[in-house]
C-alpha positions as CSV (number, residue, x, y, z in Angstrom):
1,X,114.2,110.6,98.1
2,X,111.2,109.8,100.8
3,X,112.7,110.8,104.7
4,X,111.6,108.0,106.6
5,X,109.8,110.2,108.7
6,X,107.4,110.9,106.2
7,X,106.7,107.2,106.0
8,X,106.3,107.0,109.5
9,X,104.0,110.1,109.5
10,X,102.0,109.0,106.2
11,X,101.6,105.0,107.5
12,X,103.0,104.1,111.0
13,X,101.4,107.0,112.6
14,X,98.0,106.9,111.2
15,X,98.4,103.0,111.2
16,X,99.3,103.0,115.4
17,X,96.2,105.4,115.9
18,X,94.0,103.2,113.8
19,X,94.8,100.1,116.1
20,X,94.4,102.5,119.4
21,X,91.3,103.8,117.9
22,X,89.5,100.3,117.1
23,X,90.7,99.1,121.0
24,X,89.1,102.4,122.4
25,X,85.5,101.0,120.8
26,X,85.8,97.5,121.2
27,X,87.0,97.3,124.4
28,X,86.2,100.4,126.3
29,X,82.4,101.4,124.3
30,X,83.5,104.4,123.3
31,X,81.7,106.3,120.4
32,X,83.4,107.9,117.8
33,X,83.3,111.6,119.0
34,X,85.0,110.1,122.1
35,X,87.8,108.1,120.8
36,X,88.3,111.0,118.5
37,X,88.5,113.5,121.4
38,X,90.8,111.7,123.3
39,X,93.5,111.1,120.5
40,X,93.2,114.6,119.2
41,X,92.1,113.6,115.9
42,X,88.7,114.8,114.4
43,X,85.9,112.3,114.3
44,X,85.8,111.5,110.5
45,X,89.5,110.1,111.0
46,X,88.3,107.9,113.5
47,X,85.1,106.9,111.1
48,X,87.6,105.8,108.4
49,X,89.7,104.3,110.9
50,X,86.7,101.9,111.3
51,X,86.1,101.7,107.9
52,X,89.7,100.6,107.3
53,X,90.0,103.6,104.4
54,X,92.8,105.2,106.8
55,X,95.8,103.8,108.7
56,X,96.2,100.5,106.5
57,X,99.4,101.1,104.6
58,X,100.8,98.8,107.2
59,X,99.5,95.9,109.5
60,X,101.2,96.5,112.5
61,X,98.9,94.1,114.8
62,X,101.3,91.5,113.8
63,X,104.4,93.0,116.0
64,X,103.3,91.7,119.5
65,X,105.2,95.1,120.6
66,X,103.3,97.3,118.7
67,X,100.3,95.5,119.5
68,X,100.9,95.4,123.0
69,X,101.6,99.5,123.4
70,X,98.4,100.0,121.2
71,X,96.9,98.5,124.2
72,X,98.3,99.6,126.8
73,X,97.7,103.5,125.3
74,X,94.0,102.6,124.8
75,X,93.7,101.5,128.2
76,X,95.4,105.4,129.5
77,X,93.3,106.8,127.1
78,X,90.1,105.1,128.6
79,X,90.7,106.6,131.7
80,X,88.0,109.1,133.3
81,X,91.0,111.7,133.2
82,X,93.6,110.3,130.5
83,X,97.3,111.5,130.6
84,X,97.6,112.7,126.8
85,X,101.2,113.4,127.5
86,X,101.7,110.2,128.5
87,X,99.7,108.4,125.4
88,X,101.7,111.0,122.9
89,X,105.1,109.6,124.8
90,X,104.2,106.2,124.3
91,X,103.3,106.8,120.6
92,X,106.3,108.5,119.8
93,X,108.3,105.6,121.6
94,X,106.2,102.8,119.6
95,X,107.1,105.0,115.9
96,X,110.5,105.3,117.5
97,X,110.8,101.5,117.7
98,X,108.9,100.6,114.4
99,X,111.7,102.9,112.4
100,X,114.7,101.5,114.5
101,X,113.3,97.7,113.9
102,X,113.1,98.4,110.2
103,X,109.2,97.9,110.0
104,X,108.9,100.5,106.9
105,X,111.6,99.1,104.5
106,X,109.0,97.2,102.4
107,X,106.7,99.7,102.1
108,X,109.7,102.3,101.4
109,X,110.6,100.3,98.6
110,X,107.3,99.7,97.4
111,X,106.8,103.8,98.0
112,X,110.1,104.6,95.7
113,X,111.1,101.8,93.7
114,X,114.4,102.9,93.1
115,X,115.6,103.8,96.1
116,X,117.9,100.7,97.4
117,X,116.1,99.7,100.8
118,X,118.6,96.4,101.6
119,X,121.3,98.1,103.5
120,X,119.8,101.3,104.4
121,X,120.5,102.8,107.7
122,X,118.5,106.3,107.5
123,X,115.9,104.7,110.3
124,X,118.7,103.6,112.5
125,X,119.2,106.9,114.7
126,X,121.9,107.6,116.8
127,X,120.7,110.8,118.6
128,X,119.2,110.3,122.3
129,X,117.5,113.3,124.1
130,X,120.7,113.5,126.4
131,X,123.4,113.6,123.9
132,X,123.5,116.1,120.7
133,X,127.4,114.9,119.9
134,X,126.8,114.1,116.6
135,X,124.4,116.6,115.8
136,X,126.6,119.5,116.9
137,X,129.3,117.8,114.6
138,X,127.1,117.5,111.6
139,X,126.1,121.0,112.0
140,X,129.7,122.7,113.0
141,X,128.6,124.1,116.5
């Protein structure tokens, strides 16, 4: 049984840098060692980011959302002094909303063939970071 948070760390994550990477190049002239720097990734990650040998599990671009928070971090992240909490908050928020909008279903299914996608409501989350209810329930606190 794959967690859908190692989907989302194995493909949507790498997938979401990928894009930000590529807009950190194209649009703002950044090297390599740069983009790298400022997404705390090393520079051979962003080289096979280019390449497209890394982050292609998934074609986000196609979400206008995703796409449009890819650029908006890129454009943080271009910044002479970038807010890397910020960027990291966005991120989080744009995996957030690719799990709750069911973006990984396919490739869960393709991932674990017999595990029944159609139906599934692991990625749905419940939990805000103002209200544990339902945690403290599940774990008897």
């Amino acid at each position: 049984m794959i967690s859908p948070y190692e989907i989302v760390a194995k493909s949507a994550l790498p997938a979401l840098r990928a894009m930000v990477a590529r807009r950190l190049q194209v649009t703002y002239h950044m090297t390599q060692q740069q983009v790298a720097k400022r997404l705390g990734v090393t520079q051979a990650s962003v080289s096979n980011y280019a390449r497209r040998t890394r982050g292609m599990m998934v074609n986000l671009e196609s979400d206008g959302t995703v796409a449009k928070a890819a650029d908006k971090i890129a454009q943080g992240l271009s910044s002479d002094a970038p807010d890397q909490r910020e960027a990291l908050k966005s991120m989080t928020e744009v995996l957030d909303y690719i799990r709750f909008n069911h973006m990984m279903c396919t490739l869960h299914g393709d991932l674990e063939p017999g595990f029944q996608v159609e139906g599934c409501s692991a990625c749905d989350g419940s939990l805000s970071g103002k209200d544990f209810d339902r945690l403290k329930v599940l774990v008897g606190s």
